[in-house]
C-alpha positions, 0 to 999 in steps of 0.5 A: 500500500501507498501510505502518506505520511501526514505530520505537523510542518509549519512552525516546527524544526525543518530538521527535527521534521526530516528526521521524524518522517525518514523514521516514520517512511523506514518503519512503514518500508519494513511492513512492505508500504510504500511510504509518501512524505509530503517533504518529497511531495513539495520540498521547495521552501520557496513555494507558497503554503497553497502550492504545498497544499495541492501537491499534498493533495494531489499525493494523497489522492494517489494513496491507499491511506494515511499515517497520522503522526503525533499532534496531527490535530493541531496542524492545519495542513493534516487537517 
């Protein structure tokens, strides 16, 4: 399966949210998904919160499901 891995980004560590996807993306690999990380989706900083928006979106419609990660509530992209 396509999961795509939905976790807070706006206003936190770009790093810390590199390293809690890639760890997120090697679990999902090892049950034998195919993990989908918005970082990969849209991973130009110079673009708009609308363009990553729709990339996310586009990504998602191309999956089987999501991984909701940790405080997801309290992002408004994952919501």
């Amino acid at each position: 399966m396509k999961i795509y891995i939905s976790l807070p980004i706006t206003g936190h560590d770009i790093e810390e949210v590199e390293a809690r996807c890639i760890f997120i993306a090697a679990i999902l690999q090892e049950q034998g998904h195919t993990p989908i990380s918005p970082l990969e989706v849209s991973s130009d900083p110079e673009t708009t919160y609308a363009e990553h928006m729709g990339r996310d979106i586009s990504a998602l419609l191309c999956c089987d499901a999501v991984y909701f990660c940790k405080d997801w509530e309290t992002s408004r992209g994952c919501r």
